[in-house]
N, C-alpha and C positions, 0 to 999 in steps of 0.2 A: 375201553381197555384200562387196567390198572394204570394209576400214573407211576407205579414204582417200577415199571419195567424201561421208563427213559431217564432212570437215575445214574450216575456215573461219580466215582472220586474225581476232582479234579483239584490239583497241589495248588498255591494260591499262587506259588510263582507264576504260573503259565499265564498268568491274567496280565494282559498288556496293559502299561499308562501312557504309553504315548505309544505313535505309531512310527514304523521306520520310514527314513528316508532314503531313496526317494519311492515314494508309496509303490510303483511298481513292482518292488524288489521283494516283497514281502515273500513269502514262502505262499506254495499253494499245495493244497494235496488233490489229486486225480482219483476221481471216485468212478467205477468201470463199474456196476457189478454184474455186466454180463460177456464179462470176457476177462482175458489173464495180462496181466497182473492186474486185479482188481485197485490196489493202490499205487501210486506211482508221485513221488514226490516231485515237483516242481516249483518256479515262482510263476510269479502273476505275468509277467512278462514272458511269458512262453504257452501264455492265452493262444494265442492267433496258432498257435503250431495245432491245437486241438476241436479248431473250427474251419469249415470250410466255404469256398462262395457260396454268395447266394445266403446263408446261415444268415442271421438277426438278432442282435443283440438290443435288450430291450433295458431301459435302463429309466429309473426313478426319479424325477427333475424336481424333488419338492427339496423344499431351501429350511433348515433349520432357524427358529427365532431364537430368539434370550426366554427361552417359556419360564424360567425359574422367576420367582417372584418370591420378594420378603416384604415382611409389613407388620403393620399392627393392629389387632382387632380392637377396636373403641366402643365402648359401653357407659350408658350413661352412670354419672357417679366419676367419670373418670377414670374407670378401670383401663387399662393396658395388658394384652398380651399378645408377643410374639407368634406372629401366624409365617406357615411358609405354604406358598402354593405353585405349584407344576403345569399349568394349563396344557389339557391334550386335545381338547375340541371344539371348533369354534360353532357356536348353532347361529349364531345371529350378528350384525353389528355391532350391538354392543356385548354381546352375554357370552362367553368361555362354559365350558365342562373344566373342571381342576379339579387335582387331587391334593385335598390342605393336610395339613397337619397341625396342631392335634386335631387331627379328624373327631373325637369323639367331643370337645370341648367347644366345637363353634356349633351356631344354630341359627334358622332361619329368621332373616332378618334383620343379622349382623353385620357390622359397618367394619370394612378391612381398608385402610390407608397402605397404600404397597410404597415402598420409596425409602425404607427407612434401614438402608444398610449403605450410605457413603451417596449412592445415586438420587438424581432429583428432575422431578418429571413435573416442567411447567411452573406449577406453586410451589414444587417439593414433594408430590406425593401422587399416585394416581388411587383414585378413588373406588372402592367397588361393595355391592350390597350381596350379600349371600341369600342369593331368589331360591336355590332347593339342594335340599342335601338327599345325599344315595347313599351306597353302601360302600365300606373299603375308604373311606374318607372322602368319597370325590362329593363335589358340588357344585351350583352355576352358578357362577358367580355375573352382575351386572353391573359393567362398568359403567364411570362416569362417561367417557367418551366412547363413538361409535367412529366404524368406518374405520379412513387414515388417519385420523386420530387420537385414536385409539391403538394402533399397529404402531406410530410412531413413540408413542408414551411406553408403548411394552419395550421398543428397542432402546430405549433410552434408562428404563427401570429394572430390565430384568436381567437377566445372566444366562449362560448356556447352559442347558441340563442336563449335565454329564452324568451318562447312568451312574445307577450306587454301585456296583461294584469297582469303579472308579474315583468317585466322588468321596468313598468311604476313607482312602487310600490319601487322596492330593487334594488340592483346593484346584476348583476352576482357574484359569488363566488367561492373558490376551493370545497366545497361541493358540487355544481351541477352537477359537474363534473362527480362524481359518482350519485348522486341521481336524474340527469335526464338523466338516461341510463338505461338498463333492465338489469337484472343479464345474461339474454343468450343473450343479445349483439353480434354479432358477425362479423355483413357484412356492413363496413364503407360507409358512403356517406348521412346519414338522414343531417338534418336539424333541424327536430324535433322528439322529442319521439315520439314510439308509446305507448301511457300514460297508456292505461288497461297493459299493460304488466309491468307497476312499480311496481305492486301489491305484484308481485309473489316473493316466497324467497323459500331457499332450503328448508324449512322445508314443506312448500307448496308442492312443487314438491312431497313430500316423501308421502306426505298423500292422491296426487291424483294417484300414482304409488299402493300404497294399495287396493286403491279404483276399481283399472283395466281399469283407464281412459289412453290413448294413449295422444302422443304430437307430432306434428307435424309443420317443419318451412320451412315458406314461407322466401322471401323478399322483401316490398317495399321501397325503399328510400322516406321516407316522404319530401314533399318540404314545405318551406314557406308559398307558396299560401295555404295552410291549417287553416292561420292566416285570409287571406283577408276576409273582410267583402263582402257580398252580395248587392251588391247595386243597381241592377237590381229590380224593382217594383214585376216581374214576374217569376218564375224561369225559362223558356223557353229562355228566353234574359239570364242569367247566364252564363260565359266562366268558364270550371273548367282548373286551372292550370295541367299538366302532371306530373306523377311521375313515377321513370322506378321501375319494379320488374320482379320478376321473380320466377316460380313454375317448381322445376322441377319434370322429368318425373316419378321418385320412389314415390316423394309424393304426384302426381297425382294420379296413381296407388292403391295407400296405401287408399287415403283419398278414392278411387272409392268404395274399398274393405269393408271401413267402413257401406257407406251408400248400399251397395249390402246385407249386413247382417245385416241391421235393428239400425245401431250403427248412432249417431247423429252428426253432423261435429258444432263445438261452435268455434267460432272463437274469438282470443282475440284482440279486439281493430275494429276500424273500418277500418283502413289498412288492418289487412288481409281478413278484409268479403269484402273488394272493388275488392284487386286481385283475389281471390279467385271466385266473381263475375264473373270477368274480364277473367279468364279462364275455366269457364263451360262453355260447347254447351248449345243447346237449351233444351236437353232433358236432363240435370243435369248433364251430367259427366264431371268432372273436367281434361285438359288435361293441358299436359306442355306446358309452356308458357312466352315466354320473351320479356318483350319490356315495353313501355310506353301505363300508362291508365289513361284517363282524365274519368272513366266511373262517372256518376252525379246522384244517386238513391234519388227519390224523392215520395213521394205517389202515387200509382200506381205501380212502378215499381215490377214484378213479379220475386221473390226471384228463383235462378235455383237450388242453393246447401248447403246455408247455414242454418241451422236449431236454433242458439242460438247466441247471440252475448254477451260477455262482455263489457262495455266500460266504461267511467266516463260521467260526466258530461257536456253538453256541451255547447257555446256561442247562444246566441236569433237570430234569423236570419239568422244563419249558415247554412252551407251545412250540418254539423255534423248532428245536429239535425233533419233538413230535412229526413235524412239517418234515425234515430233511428225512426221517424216517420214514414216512409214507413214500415221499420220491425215491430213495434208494432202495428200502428195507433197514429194516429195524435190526437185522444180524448183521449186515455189512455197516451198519452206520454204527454201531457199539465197535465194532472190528476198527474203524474208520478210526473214532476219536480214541481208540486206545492203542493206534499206532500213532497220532496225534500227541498223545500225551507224554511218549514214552520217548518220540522223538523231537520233542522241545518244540514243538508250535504254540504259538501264543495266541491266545482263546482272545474271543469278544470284540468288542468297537473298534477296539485298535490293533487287534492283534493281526495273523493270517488268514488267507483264505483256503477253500475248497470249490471243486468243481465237480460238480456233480452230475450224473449223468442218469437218466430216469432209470430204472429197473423192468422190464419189458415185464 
């Protein structure tokens, strides 16, 4: 499909930088689009009104790190230049996938000292060699340390990596710290939130537990490349970056168990309707499953297990978006975010949500 058909104006106001409190209260919009009123404004906190027993709420338990990373590329001769890098994937112990900058100026082989913005890790610096460059700036990078080791030198060196349409705007701070992380946070290695899950607070929890709604957690480590723009004319031509997770076998079982008696699987965030995707067969049952999924859902795509999706708001041209059009359709999801637009919802990480409901 053209990618110019998931383009939208979007005013720059509408782009959130912090999120309300208390996250609950956010605004949601109700996405029908097989029945009337197709749109229906609400908050997040009037979830449990649009789900019933039995229903499954499936929710993405990976724990964002400090993946930003600053430092200095060291060259013999003495030379010095500022490197910045974003780690979105971890292949090994010691070796990351990152996305550097100046991407075209570093080369294999390269010595990067990370440490060198105020923080100081160990000696003062955590150490890493540039083992293979790819395309789009990214490259592996191998550190000095392995293991926990090496996970403790990142949180101690690195910073939270607040997307750029954020980051363009504010400087990181000790508040994001906590407010771009989920309350059930729990399995280290994102890169970025999974952002419908910001929503949720204990009080939340308490009222979908009332309700007789189930919860269930996956894990994807979200990467970077979830930022990169589409720049392929086509989406056919489109590379989607890789991101590893993993479902295991109880809550394959559990989630089968749901849709065996009639109960609904709602997934929170577009992370976990991707793995969750990513590990049904063909004829819907969801099994366990570990590894990496570049899966790419675009119009067309024939949904095998998910039945509702929660999400925010998303970027013009994105994958995201492409996603939320497949599940709902592409004329109600344009309809969608240009009552969005018009009626002051606040787009992206921190902004509001929607709930979506698949398109039969």
């Amino acid at each position: 499909m053209r990618v110019d058909l998931f383009d939208f104006d979007l005013p720059d106001e509408r782009i959130a930088l912090r999120p309300v409190s208390p996250r609950d209260s956010a605004r949601m919009l109700v996405v029908r689009p097989d029945r009337e009123p197709v749109l229906e404004d609400r908050h997040v906190f009037d979830l449990p009104s649009f789900l019933s027993p039995g229903d499954a709420l499936v929710f993405n338990d990976t724990k964002v790190i400090p993946a930003q990373l600053e430092g200095k590329r060291l060259r013999e001769g003495g030379q010095e230049t500022p490197v910045s890098a974003t780690l979105h994937m971890r292949i090994g112990p010691e070796r990351w996938k990152a996305f550097a900058r100046p991407g075209k100026r570093i080369k294999v082989g390269d010595r990067i000292e990370f440490g060198h913005s105020g923080n100081a890790c160990l000696l003062g610096t955590l150490g890493a060699v540039v083992e293979e460059k790819g395309e789009a700036g990214e490259v592996t990078l191998r550190f000095d340390f392995s293991g926990p080791a090496l996970d403790e030198a990142i949180m101690t060196v690195g910073h939270i990596p607040l997307p750029p349409y954020i980051a363009s705007k504010r400087g990181e701070d000790e508040k994001d710290r906590t407010d771009y992380q989920t309350v059930y946070a729990r399995k280290e290695g994102a890169v970025a939130a999974p952002t419908a899950g910001l929503h949720f607070t204990p009080a939340l929890f308490e009222a979908l537990d009332r309700a007789g709604i189930e919860r269930h957690f996956v894990t994807l480590h979200v990467g970077a490349g979830t930022f990169l723009p589409v720049k392929a004319d086509d989406t056919d031509d489109h590379k989607m970056h890789l991101e590893t997770g993993h479902v295991s076998a109880e809550t394959a079982a559990r989630l089968n168990a749901v849709k065996a008696r009639g109960g609904r699987i709602v997934c929170v965030g577009t992370t976990s309707l991707r793995l969750i995707e990513s590990a049904a067969n063909a004829s819907g049952q969801i099994e366990p499953w570990s590894g990496a999924t570049g899966i790419f859902i675009t119009p067309g795509y024939r949904f095998r297990a998910v039945d509702v999706l929660m999400t925010n708001f998303h970027l013009p041209k994105s994958t995201l978006f492409m996603l939320v059009s497949a599940f709902a359709g592409l004329d109600t999801m344009r309809a969608a975010y240009a009552h969005a637009i018009e009626s002051g919802y606040r787009f992206y990480s921190y902004g509001d949500a929607s709930l979506l409901f698949r398109k039969s």
